[in-house]
N, C-alpha and C positions, 0 to 999 in steps of 0.2 A: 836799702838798709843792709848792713852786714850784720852777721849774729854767729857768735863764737860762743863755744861750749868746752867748759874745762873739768876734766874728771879728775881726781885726787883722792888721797886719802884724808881724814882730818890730821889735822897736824905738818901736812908736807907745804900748804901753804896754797895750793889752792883760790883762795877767796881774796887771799892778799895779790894773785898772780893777777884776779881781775881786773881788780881796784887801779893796779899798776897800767895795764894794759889799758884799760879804760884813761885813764887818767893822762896817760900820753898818746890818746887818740885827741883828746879834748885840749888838751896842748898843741897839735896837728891842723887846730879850730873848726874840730869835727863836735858835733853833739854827741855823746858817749853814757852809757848807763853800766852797773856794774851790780849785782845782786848775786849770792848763793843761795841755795836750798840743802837740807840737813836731815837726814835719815835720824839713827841715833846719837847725840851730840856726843861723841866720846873719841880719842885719839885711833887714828887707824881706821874706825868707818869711811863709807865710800860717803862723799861729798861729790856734788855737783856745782859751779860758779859759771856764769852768763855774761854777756858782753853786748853791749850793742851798737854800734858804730852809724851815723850817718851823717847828712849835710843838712837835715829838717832836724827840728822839733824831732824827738821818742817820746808817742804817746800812749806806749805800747808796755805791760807792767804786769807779762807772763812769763812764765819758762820758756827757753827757747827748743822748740821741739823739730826746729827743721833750721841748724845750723850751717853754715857756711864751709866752716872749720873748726877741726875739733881736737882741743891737745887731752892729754892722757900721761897725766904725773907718775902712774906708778903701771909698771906692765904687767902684772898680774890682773888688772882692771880689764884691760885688753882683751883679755882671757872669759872671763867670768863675769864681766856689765858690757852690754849693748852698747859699744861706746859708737857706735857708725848707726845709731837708731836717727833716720831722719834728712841724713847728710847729705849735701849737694855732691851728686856725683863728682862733680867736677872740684870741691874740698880735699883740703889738706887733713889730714889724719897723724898729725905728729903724736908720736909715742914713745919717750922718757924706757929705754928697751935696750939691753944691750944686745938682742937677739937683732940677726941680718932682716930686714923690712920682707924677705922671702917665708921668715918663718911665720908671717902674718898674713899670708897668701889668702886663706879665708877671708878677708877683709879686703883685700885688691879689685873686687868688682866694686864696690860702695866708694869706693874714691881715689884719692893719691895715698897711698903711706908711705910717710919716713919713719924712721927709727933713729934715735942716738942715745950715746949713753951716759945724759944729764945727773944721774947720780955719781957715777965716775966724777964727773965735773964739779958738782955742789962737794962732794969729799976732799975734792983734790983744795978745794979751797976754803974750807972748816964750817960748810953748811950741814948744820943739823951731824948726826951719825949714824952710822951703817944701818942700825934699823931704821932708822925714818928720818934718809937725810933732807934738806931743803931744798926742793929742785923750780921753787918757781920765778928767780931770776933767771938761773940760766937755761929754762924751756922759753923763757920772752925772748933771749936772745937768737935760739934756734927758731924760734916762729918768725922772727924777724926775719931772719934772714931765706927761709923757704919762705915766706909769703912773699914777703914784698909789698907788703901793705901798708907799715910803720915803721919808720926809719929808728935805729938804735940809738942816734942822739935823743927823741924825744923818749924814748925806754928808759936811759942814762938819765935823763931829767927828773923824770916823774919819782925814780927810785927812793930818793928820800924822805922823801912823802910818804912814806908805808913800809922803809925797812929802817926798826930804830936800831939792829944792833948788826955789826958786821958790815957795814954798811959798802966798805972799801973789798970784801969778800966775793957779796954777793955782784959789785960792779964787775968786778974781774969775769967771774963766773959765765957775768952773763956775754961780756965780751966773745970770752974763749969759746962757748958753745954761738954767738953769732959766726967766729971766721970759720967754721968745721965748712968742711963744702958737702955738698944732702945731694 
């Protein structure tokens, strides 16, 4: 079983990033689950959203506390939540950062980290704004293409399923942060 863990603020989208990513895992004709958990329900609290990917039945309906890989919407999270609490050494650690992956050096023994800078991107292409733009197309597209796990056509699929407005916004988005090379 594979099991992804998404940090976020409320509001940056998060739990929809799940849904998505789940949902074009299960398009993939993989079994796929998708859940968040919720501190204070209010914009800007840390949010956490789960994933679970396999070839069986998931009969399994916890938190994920020993993730595969693990993205991180907003880089101040990086900072100040445990976000490598659990991680497979051998995980991806993508971080929505426009800091160089060196200045996360802390975090380098716990796994692989990327850095890119997904808000750049959700801006450049009228997601959400500068305080709390929309970054979770275009972190599916960068997880795509560092993982290697889920092909962007089925990401491109699933999209409309869960983004009603921008829709042509958030496709691009997620494109341009899959060709970045990591």
């Amino acid at each position: 079983m594979l099991e992804i863990r998404i940090h976020g603020r409320g509001g940056q989208g998060a739990v929809i990033a799940s849904q998505i990513l789940s949902y074009a895992f299960f398009q993939a004709g993989q079994y796929a689950q998708s859940f968040p958990t919720f501190g204070a329900e209010r914009r800007g609290a840390p949010v956490a959203a789960f994933v679970r990917v396999s070839d069986e039945f998931i009969n399994l309906r916890c938190q994920v506390v020993n993730p595969d890989h693990v993205l991180v919407l907003s880089q101040k999270l990086a900072e100040t939540v445990d976000v490598t609490s659990g991680i497979n050494p051998r995980g991806i650690l993508l971080i929505n950062s426009d800091k160089p992956r060196d200045y996360y050096s802390f975090l380098e023994d716990e796994c692989r980290v990327v850095t890119a800078n997904i808000s750049r991107i959700a801006l450049k292409h009228h997601l959400g704004n500068r305080i709390m733009p929309l970054v979770n197309a275009p972190i599916l597209g960068a997880f795509a293409k560092v993982s290697g796990i889920i092909s962007i056509q089925h990401l491109e699929a699933a999209l409309p399923r869960f983004i009603p407005a921008n829709l042509e916004g958030n496709r691009q988005a997620m494109l341009e942060a899959y060709q970045i090379e990591y």
